[in-house]
Each structure stands twice: as C-alpha cells, then as structure tokens.
C-alpha positions in Angstrom: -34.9 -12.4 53.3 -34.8 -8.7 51.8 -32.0 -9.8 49.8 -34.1 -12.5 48.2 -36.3 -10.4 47.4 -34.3 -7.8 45.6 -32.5 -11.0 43.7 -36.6 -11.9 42.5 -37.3 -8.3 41.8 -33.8 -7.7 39.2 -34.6 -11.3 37.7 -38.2 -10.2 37.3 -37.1 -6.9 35.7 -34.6 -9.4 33.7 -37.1 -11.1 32.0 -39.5 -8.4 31.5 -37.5 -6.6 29.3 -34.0 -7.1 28.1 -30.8 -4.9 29.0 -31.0 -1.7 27.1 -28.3 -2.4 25.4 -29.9 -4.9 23.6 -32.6 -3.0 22.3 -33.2 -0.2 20.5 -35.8 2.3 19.1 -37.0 2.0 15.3 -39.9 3.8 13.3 -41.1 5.5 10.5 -42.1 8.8 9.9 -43.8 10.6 6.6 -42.5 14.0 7.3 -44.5 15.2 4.4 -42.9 17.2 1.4 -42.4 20.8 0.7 -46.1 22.1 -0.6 -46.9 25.6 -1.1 -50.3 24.8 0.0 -49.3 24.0 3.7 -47.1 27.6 3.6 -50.6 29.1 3.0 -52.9 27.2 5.3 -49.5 27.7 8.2 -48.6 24.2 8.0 -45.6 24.9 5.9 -42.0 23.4 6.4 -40.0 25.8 8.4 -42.5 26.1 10.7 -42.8 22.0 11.0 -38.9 21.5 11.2 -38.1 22.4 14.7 -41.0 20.4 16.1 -40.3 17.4 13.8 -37.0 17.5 15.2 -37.3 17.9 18.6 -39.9 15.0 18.5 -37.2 12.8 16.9 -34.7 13.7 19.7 -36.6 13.5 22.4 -38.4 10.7 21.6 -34.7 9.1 20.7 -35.2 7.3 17.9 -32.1 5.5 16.6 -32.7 4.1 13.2 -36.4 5.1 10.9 -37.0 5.4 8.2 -38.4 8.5 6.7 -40.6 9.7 3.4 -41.9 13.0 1.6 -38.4 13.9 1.6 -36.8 16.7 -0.7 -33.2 17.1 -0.9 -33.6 21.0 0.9 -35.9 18.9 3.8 -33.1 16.1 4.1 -30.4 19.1 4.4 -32.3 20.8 7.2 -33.0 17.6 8.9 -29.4 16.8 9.2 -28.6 20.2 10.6 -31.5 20.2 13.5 -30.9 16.6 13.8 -26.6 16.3 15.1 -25.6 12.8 15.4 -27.2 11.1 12.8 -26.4 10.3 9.2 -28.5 9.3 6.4 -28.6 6.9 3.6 -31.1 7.5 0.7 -31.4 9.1 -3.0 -34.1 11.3 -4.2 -36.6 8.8 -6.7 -36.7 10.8 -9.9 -32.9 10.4 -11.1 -31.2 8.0 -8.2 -29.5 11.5 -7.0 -31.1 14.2 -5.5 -34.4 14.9 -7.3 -37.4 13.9 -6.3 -38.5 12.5 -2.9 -36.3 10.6 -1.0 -37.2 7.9 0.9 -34.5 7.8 3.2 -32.7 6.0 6.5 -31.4 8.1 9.1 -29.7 6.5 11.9 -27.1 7.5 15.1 -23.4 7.1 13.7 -22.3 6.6 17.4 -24.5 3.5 17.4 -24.7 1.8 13.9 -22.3 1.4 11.2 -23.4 1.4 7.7 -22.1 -1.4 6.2 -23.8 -1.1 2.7 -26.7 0.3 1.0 -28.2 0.9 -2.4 -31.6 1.3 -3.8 -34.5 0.1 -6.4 -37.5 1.6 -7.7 -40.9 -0.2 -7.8 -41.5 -1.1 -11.1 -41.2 -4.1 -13.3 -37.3 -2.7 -14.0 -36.3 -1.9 -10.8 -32.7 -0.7 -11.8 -33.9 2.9 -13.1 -36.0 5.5 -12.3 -39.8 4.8 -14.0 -42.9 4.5 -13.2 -44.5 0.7 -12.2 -47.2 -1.3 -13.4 -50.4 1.5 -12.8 -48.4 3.4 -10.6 -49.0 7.7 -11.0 -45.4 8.3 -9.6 -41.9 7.0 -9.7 -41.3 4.9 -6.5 -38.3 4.0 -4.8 -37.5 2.1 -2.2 -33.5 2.6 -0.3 -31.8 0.0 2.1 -28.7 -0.2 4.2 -27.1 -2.8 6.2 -25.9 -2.2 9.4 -23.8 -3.1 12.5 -25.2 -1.9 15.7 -22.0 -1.3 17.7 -23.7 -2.1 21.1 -25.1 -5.2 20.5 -22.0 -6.6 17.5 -25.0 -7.7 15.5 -26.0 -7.1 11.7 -29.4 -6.0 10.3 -30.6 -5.0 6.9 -33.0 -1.5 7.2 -35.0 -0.5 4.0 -38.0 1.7 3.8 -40.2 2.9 1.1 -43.1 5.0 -0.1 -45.8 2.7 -2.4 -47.9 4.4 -4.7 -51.0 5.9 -3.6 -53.6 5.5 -6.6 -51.8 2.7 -8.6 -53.9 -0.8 -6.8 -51.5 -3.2 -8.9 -48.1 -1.0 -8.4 -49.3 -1.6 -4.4 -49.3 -5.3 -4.9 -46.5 -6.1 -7.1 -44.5 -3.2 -5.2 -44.8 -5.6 -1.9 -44.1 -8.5 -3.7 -40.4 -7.0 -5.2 -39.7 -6.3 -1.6 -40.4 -9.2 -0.4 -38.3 -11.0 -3.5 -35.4 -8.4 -2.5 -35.7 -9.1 1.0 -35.1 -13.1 0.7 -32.5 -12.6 -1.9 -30.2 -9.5 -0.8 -30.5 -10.3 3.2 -29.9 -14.5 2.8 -31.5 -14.9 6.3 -30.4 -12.1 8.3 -32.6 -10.0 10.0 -34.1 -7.1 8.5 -36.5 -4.3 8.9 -39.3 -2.9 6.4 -41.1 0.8 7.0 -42.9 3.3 5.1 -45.6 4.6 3.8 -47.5 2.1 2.1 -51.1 3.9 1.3 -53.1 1.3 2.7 -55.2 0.3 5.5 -54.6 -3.4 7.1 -57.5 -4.9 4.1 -55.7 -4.2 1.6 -54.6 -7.4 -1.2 -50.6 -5.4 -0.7 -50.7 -5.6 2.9 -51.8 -8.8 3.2 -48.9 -9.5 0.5 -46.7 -9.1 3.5 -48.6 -10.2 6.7 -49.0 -13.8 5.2 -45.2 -14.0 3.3 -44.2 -16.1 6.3 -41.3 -13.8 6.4 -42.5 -10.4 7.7 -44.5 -9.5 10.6 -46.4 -5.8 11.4 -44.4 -5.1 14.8 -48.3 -3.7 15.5 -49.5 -7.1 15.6 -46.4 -8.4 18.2 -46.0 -5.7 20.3 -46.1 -6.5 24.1 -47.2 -2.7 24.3 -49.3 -0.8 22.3 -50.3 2.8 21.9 -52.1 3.2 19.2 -55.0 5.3 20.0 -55.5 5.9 16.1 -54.5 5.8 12.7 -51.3 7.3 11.5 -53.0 9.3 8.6 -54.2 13.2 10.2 -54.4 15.3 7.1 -53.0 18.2 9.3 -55.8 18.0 11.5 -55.5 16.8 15.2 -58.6 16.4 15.9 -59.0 13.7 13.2 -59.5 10.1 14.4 -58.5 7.6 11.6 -58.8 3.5 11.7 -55.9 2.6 9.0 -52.2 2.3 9.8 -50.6 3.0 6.7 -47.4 3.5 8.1 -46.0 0.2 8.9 -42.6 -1.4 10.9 -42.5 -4.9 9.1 -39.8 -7.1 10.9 -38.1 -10.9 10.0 -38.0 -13.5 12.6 -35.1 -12.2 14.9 -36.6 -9.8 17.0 -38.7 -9.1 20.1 -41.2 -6.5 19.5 -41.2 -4.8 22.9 -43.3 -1.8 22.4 -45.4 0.1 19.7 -46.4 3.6 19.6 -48.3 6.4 17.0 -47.3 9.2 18.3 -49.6 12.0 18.2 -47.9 14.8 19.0 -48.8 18.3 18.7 -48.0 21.8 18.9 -49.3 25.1 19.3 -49.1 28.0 17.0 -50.2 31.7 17.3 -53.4 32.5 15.3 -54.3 36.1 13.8 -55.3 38.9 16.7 -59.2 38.8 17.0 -59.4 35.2 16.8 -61.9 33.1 18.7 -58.8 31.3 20.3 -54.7 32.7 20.8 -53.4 29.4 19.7 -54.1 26.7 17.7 -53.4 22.9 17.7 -51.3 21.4 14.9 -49.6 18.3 14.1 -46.3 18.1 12.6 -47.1 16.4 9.3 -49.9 15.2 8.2 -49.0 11.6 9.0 -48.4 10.6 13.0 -44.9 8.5 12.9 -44.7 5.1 14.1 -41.9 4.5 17.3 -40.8 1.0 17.7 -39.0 -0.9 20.4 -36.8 -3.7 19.4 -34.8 -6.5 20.6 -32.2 -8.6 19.0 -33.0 -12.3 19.2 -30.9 -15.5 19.1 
C-alpha cells in the first residue's frame, strides 16, 4: 500500500508540473538607462548594478529580454552577469549607440542560432523615427536551440515609443507581421516595454492577433501584486503592466511573477531613518515560467 501511494504522489507531481528540464525561466526587465538625474537623487547606475544583478542570478533567469540599455550598461552587465551572452544593437546606428534593446541568455543552455534586428517605423531596415513616434525604436530577435530540451524558439524584445499613440499601434502590428513571416510557425517569444496599460488600441493589437498571448493572462500562478511601472519609488502601487511576456501557441505558462524587489541604502547622518528603501529601476521586471509544448 505505501508503495501505491508514493507511485500516486510522483504521478501527481508529474502532472502538476513538467520535469525541469522541460521548462525554463523567461522575463523582461527595463533596467533603465544611464541618467544623471538618478546619480543625484542616489538611484544612479553603479549603485543599481550589483543589485540588478544579483536579482537576475538568484532569481535564475535563462533567457529576457532587457531595455534602457547603453552600450557601457550592457558591458557591465556582462561582467556581473558570467555565463550569459547577449544578442542586441544599440537603436540609433544598428551598432552601439543608442539604447539597446537586447537578449541575454545562458550559453550553457541555448544556442544562438540566428538573430538580427528592425526598427519601428514604416522602413524598418534603418535607424528613423516611426509614424508619431519621439524616438528611434528598435526591436532585436534571435533564434535559439535550448540544448536541454533539443527544441527551437524565436526570442525578440522591444521598447515601443512612449508618446507617439500611432507609432504604439503600427509598432505592434510590424511585430506581429515579422512574427508570422520570419518564425513560419515556430514558437516564439515577445517582451518589452511597451508603454501601455492592458486598454490600450496597441495592446489589444496583440491580445486578439490570434497568435500571441500575455503569459499574465495563462499563468497557472500569479504574483502580481502590482504594476511593473515604480518610478523609483517602492512604495508606489501601480495598476498597468507595461512590461509584457507575449508567447505563440507552444507553451505552457506555468508561473508569472513582478518582482518587487528592493534594497537598502545608507541615508545622510541625522536622518529621520539609517536606511532607505529603493528599487532597482524604476520598472519591476517580469519572471516567467515556461514549458515547451507538443
């Protein structure tokens, strides 16, 4: 009889959740871009880097994409962050200059297969600026192996614009149109920043292609106690996920998380407090658990 019942328990645990080899963790993170302003007010870089890392690692993320990124921030990411390489180009000249919007991933795990980028804008093969768009956008892809599982998966991730209403609408609808013909049916995987809440005319661009799904909405575990917009303040309760995991049919969304992370710095000597709360950017990053699907 006890064995029985340890025979029900592992196939229980068997259909909960899949081996872990099959899965693995996926997100996106705005890790928000060098700004003298944030050196004054003691939310500058250096002093972000080590946490921002340390919350990649121990959180173990193996593939995200990330925004906000300047080609000094993607340096020292790759330093604190051993392991994991990078595909990506900075949006102002396809090289390094301007933000990149870029995919880091384990090597151990994935292979990168291919990769290339587009910007959002009615000519998507240089570097301008789209429909009402303020900025140049971009958005950067690869296409992977995962090692572990032998199965291939496209990964792209982007940063719409933040004023433009139009550039937001026609910048989902390009991805969309690159998704269905680079990818041909295999699985793939859309994050970023996309500037608006879950009301928006662009977001609803994606939730009703047919083709993409919010991993928020399929997740068989949430924890998502708020936005994923903090404007450097922890105490800041938002109601917009602007951050998004898009997926294709293919995967099992196992668990979603906004990660709300903080840390502690020192404040001046006859402050009403020692230490103050902070967050690492001011955007929360989205984890993601996934599952290949048949």
């Amino acid at each position: 009889m006890k064995k029985l019942f340890i025979l029900f328990c592992a196939a229980a645990s068997a259909t909960a959740f899949p081996a872990a080899a099959q899965t693995f963790s996926t997100g996106t993170y705005n890790v928000r871009q060098l700004n003298a302003a944030d050196d004054a007010r003691g939310d500058g870089w250096q002093q972000r880097l080590p946490v921002i890392a340390s919350l990649i690692r121990f959180h173990d993320f193996d593939i995200f994409g990330a925004q906000e990124v300047f080609h000094s921030q993607l340096e020292d990411l790759l330093g604190a962050l051993p392991g994991y390489g990078y595909t990506g180009v900075g949006r102002d000249d396809g090289a390094e200059a301007g933000e990149y919007s870029a995919v880091f991933y384990k090597r151990d795990r994935f292979e990168l297969l291919d990769s290339g980028h587009f910007w959002l804008a009615e000519d998507p093969s240089r570097p301008n600026k789209g429909w009402d768009a303020k900025y140049v956008r971009i958005c950067c892809w690869g296409r992977f192996f995962d090692r572990e599982t032998r199965e291939r998966f496209w990964f792209f991730t982007l940063h719409t614009d933040h004023k433009g209403e139009r550039a937001q609408v026609e910048s989902c609808r390009l991805v969309l149109d690159k998704i269905r013909t680079m990818c041909r049916g295999e699985r793939a995987v859309l994050t970023g920043d996309f500037n608006v809440g879950e009301t928006s005319e662009s977001y609803a661009v994606l939730r009703d292609s047919e083709l993409l799904a919010d991993t928020y909405d399929l997740a068989e575990i949430k924890y998502a106690w708020t936005g994923t917009e903090n404007g450097f303040d922890p105490d800041r309760k938002t109601f917009r996920h602007i951050d998004y995991v898009f997926v294709t049919p293919g995967f099992r969304v196992l668990r979603y998380g906004i990660l709300t992370d903080t840390y502690r710095s020192e404040e001046p000597v006859g402050s009403a407090k020692p230490f103050r709360a902070r967050t690492p950017s001011d955007h929360f990053p989205v984890l993601v658990e996934l599952a290949f699907t048949k």
